[in-house]
C-alpha positions in Angstrom: 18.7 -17.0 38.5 17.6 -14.3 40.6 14.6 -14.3 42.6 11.8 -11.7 42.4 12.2 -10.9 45.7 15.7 -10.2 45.0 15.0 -8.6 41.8 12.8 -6.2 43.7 15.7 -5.4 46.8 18.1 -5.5 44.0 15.9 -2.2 43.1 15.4 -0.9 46.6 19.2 -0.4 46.9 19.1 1.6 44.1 16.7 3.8 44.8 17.8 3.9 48.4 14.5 2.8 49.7 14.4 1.6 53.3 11.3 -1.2 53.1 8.2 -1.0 51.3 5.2 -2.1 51.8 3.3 -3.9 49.0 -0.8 -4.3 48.8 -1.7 -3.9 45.4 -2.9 -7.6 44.2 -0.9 -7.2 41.1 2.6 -6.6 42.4 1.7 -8.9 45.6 1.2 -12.0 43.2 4.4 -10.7 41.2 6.3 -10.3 44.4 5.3 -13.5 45.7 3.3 -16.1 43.7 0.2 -15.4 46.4 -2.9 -16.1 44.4 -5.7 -15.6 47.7 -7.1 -12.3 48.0 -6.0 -11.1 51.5 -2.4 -10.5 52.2 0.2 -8.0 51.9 4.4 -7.8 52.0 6.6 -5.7 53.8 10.2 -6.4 52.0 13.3 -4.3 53.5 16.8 -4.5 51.3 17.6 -7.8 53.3 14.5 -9.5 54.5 10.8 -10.4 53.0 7.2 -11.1 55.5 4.6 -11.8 53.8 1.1 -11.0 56.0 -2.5 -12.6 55.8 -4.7 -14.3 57.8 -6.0 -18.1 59.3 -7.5 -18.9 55.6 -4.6 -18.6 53.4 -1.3 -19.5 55.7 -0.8 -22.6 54.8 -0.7 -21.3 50.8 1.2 -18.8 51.0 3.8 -20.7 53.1 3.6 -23.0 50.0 3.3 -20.0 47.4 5.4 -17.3 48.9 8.7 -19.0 48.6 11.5 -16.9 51.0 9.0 -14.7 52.6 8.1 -15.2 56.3 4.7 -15.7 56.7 3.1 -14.4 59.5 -0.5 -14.7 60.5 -2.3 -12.0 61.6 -5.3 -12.5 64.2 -6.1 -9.2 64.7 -5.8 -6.1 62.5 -3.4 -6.9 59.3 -1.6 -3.3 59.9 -1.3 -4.4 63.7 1.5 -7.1 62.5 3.1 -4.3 60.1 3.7 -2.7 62.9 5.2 -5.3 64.6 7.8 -5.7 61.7 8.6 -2.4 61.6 9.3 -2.4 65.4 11.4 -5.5 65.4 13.0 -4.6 62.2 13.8 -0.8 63.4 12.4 0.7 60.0 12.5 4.4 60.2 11.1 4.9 56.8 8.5 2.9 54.9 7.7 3.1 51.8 4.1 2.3 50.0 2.5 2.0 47.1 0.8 5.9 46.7 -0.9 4.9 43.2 -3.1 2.0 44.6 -3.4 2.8 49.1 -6.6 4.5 49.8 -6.5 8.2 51.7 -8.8 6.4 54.3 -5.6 3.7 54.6 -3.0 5.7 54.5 -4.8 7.6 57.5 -4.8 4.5 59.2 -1.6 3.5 59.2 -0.2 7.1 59.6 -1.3 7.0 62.9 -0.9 3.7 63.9 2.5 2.9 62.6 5.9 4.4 64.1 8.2 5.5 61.2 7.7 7.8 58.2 5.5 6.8 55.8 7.1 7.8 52.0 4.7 7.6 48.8 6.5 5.4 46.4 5.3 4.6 42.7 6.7 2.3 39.8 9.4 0.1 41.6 7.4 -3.1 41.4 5.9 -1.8 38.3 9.0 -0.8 36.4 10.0 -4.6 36.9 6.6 -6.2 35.7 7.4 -4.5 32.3 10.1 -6.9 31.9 8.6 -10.3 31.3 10.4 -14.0 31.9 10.6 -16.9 29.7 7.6 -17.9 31.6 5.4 -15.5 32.0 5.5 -15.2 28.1 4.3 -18.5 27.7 1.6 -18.1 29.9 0.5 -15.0 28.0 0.8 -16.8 25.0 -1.6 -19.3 26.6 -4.1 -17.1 27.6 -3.5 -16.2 23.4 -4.2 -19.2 22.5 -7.5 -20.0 24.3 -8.4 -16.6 22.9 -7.8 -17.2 19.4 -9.6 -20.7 20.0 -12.9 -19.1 21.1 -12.6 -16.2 18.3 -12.2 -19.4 15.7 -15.1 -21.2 17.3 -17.2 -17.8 17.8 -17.1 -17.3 14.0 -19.6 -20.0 13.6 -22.0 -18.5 16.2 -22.5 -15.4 14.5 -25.6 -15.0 12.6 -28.2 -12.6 12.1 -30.8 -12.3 14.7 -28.0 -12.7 17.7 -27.0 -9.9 19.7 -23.8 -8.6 20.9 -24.4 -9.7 24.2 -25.2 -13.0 23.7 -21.9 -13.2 21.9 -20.0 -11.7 24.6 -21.3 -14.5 26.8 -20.6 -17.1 24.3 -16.7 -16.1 24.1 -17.0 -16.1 27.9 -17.7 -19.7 28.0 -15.5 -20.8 25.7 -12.6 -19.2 27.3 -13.7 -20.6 30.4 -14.1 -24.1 29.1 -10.6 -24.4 28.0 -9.3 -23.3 31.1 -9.6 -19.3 31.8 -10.2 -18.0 35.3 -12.4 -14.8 33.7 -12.1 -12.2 31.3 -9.6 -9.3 31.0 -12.4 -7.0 30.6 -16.0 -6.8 29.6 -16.1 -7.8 26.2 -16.7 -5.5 23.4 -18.6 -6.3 20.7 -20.3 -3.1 18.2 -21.9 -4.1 15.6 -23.3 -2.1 12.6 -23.2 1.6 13.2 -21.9 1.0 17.1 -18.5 0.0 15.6 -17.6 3.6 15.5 -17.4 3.2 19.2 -13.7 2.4 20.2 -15.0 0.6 23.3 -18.3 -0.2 22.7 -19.2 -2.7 25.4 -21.7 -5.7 24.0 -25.3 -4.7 24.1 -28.5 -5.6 23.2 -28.1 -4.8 20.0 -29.4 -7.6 17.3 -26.4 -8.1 14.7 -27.6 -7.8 11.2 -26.7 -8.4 7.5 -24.1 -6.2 6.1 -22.7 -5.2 9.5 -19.0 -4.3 10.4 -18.1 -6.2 14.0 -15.3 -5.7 16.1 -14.9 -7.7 18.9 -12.1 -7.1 21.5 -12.0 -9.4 24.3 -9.5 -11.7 26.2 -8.8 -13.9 29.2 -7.1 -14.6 32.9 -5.0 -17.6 32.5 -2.9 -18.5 35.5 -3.1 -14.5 36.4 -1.6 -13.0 33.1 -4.0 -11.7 30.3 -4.7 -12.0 27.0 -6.0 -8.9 24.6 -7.6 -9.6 20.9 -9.1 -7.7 18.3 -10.4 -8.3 15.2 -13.0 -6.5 12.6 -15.1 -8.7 10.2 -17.9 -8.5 8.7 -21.7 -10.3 8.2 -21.7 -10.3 4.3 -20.8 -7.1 2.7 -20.2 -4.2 4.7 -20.0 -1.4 2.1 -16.5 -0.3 -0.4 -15.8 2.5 1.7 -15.5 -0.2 5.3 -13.6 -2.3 3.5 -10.9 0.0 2.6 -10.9 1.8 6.0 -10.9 -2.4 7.0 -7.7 -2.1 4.9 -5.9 0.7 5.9 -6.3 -0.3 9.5 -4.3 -3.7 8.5 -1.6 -2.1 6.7 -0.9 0.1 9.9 -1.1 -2.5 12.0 1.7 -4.5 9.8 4.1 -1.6 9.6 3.8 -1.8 13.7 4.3 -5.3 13.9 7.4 -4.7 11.2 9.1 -2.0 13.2 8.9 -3.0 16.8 11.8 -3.7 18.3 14.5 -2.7 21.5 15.7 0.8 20.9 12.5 1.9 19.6 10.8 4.4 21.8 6.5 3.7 22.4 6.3 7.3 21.2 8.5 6.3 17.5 5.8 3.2 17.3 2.6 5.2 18.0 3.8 7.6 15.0 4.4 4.7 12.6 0.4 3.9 12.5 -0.8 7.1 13.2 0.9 9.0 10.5 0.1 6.3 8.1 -3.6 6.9 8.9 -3.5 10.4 8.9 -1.5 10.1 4.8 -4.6 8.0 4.2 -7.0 10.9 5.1 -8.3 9.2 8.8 -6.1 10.8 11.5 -9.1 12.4 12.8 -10.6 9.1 13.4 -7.9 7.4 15.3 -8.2 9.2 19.0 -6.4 6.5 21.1 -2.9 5.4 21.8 -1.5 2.3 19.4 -1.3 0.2 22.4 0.1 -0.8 25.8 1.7 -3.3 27.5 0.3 -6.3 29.2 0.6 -9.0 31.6 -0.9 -9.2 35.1 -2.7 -6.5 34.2 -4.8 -5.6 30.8 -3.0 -1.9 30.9 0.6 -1.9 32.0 3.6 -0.3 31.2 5.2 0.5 28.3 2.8 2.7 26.9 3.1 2.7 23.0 1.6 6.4 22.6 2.8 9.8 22.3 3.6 10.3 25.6 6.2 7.1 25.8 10.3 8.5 25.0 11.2 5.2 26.8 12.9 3.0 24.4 11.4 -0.7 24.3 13.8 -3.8 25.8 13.6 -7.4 25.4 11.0 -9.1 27.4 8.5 -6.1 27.1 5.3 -7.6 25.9 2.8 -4.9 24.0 -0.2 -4.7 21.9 -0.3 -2.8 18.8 -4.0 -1.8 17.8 -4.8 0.9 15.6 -8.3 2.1 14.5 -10.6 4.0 12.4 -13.9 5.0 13.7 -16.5 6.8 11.7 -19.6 8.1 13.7 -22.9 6.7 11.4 -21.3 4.4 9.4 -18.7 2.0 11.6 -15.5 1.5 12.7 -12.5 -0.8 12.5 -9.5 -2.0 15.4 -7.1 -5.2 14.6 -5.1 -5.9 17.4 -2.1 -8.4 18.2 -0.1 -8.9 21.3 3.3 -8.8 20.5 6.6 -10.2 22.8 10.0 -7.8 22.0 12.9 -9.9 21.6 16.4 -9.5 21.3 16.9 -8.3 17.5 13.1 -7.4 16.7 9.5 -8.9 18.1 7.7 -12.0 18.0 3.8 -12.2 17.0 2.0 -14.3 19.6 -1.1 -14.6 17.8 -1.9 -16.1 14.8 -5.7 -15.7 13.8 -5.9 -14.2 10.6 -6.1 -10.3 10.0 -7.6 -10.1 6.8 -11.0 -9.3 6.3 -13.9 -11.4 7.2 -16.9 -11.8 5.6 -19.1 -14.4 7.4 
């Protein structure tokens, strides 16, 4: 099986790129299984260093398997130069959507070669998910969907949104999470209408709508939930929205597949909503991709003609969102495989009411 680091010159070769020079935390951890927090990677088409400093040498010699790692003693970019002297690079290329103007300063003057802005190599080949990084996402989905069980029983009224947010946070934690993907959003009542209504101080109260969208580092991939419910009975005209929102959601889940492009899927829920009278009131995109990162590549939204491929692993969350009254988001994370997709959550969709 080939190697990420092969897997990434594989890619270099292709896009006739020279060396690059990796120092986003995200595509270092891809590149090389380096979980510290100081470190970077310059990787030609034949040859991989891997750079950081006294406290993490000995773990990345054992984490960064067929890099060299070098220690650096003095200034990290000092020892990129170095390799770029010994290894005659004439062009190096970095990552332009993540180094700093105040970085890429630096180095243009300290290093001797031509410096190229490069974007999406690393990225393009995150997209693409192995047998297990799946099952470390589906982890992180399972201690999710363990805390939204357990949370259930925590709501009440008189609580407020941010001590539920805090309460998911532990139990995530106690079953093995590093952190949260994000701050956690719970709106309750009225603040449902807010697509990313981060929990406040808000007390929760009979007859409210809730959505909570929240998930967890595992092992460094993520996990990203939503669901809508209710304390007792939210209203008819909720409940129907609450519906609508479901059946989109299914018809996502029922069409995704390789071959389909994210722009095809985004249409499916959206033009359902909008037959239903609520296109108004879904603003966002149906979904995205995710894995080291919350947001990643592919992007299921208009803008997306790339067809999906096996291994791409996306969520699909539609919504309805009506300022004064409340709004509704059901989200599942979903892995595409070779004839279709696979749901990796199982926590019920279905309306709710606690």
């Amino acid at each position: 099986m080939m190697s990420r680091v092969e897997k990434i010159q594989n890619k270099m070769k292709e896009q006739n790129i020279e060396a690059i020079l990796i120092t986003s935390p995200y595509n270092l951890r891809y590149a090389s299984g380096f979980t510290g927090s100081t470190g970077l990677s310059v990787v030609t088409q034949t040859k991989a260093f891997f750079v950081t400093d006294f406290r993490y040498t000995e773990q990345a010699s054992e984490q960064a398997v067929g890099f060299e790692v070098i220690q650096n003693t003095g200034p990290i970019y000092e020892e990129v130069k170095t390799i770029v002297e010994k290894e005659k690079i004439s062009v190096l290329s970095f990552e332009k959507d993540f180094v700093t103007y105040a970085t890429f300063d630096q180095i243009r003057d300290l290093l001797p070669c031509e410096l190229n802005p490069s974007s999406g190599l690393l990225e393009s080949l995150r997209e693409i998910k192995d047998q297990d990084e799946i099952e470390t996402i589906q982890q992180a989905i399972r201690i999710t969907e363990n805390a939204f069980e357990e949370i259930l029983n925590f709501i009440k009224p008189g609580v407020t949104e941010i001590a539920v947010a805090n309460k998911l946070d532990f139990l995530m934690r106690e079953q093995g999470a590093t952190s949260v993907s994000f701050d956690t959003i719970v709106a309750s009542g009225k603040r449902s209408a807010m697509p990313h209504g981060v929990a406040s101080d808000k007390v929760i109260e009979e007859g409210d709508m809730i959505t909570i969208d929240f998930g967890c580092y595992y092992k460094g991939y993520v996990s990203d939930m939503t669901r809508t419910f209710s304390l007792g009975d939210p209203g008819e005209e909720l409940k129907k929205i609450h519906q609508i929102v479901l059946d989109a959601q299914l018809k996502v889940n029922e069409a995704a597949r390789p071959g389909i492009t994210g722009k095809e899927l985004d249409a499916i829920a959206r033009d359902y909503i909008t037959e239903k009278g609520y296109g108004d009131a879904f603003g966002h995109s149906t979904g995205h991709g995710i894995g080291l990162e919350v947001h990643e590549n592919p992007g299921i939204n208009f803008r997306n003609d790339k067809p999906l491929v096996e291994g791409n692993v996306i969520t699909n969350e539609p919504g309805i969102y009506i300022p004064g009254l409340g709004g509704v988001r059901i989200e599942d994370d979903l892995v595409i495989t070779k004839d279709g997709s696979r749901n990796l959550m199982n926590v019920t969709k279905e309306l709710i009411q606690l």
